[in-house]
Phi, psi and omega in degrees: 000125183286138167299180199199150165314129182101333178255162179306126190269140194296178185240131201205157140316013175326162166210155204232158140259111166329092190259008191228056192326128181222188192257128207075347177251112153259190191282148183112195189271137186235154189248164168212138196281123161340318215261272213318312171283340158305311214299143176053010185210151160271147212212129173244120192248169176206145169230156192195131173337286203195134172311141174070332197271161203322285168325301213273323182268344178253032215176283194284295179307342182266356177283308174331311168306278191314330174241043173285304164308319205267348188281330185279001188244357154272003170124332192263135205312297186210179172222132176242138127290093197252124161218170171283069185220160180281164184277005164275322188271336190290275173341329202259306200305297196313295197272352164290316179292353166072022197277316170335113173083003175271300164208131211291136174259098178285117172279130173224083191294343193256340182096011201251048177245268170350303132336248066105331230214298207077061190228026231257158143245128171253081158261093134281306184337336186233049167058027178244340158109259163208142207227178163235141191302160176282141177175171181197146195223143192255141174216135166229146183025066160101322209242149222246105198244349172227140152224115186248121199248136182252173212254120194034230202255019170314155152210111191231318206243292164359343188268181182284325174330284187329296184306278175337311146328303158302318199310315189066000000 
């Protein structure tokens, strides 16, 4: 079952990688529980097929960076960047895209947030194994108040423009 406006984000695992040891973060990849990041805040999240890939490095993620202030001055918290990649390839994609401290790269290496969501894509067919289809969502304390789901391997609704646009 595909998550739906209004429900509630599953309680899950991510992992980040940590370029900065701070007190509770060391350095390297830290894992983190969903709900303990929600709570209270708003969170614009986007999901995407793969770390490096064409689209997804020229398009989704440099839009999010880039209208990352006008996303924070409407209210939102944090910005996650969720792919099915280990938090070592997420940490490397991030800092190549110039992403640090802009926007967090959640790592969901086993795929099961992204389950969990129903939102998993399966190219095994084309050797990529199960992925997650593209979207973004406005979450506020846990709850799902925007969703933008794209229709195969597109990117029309997913962006940060779109999201922002709802936002108003």
């Amino acid at each position: 079952m595909t998550i739906q406006i209004g429900d509630r984000l599953p309680e899950a695992t991510l992992a980040e990688f940590i370029e900065t040891a701070t007190e509770g973060c060391s350095l390297g990849p830290n894992t983190f529980n969903t709900a303990d990041l929600v709570k209270g805040k708003t969170i614009a999240i986007f999901g995407l097929p793969g770390a490096y890939t064409p689209t997804c490095s020229a398009q989704h993620l440099p839009g999010y960076i880039q209208l990352a202030d006008q996303l924070k001055a409407k209210g939102v918290d944090e910005i996650w960047c969720v792919s099915v990649n280990d938090a070592f390839v997420m940490g490397a994609w991030g800092r190549d895209q110039k992403a640090t401290g802009i926007v967090r790269m959640m790592a969901d290496g086993s795929g099961t947030f992204t389950k969990a969501l129903g939102l998993e894509l399966d190219l095994t067919a084309k050797g990529l194994g199960v992925r997650s289809q593209r979207y973004s969502m406005l979450v506020t304390d846990g709850v799902v108040k925007q969703l933008n789901l794209e229709n195969g391997g597109g990117f029309a609704v997913s962006s940060a423009e779109k999201l922002l646009e709802q936002i108003g």
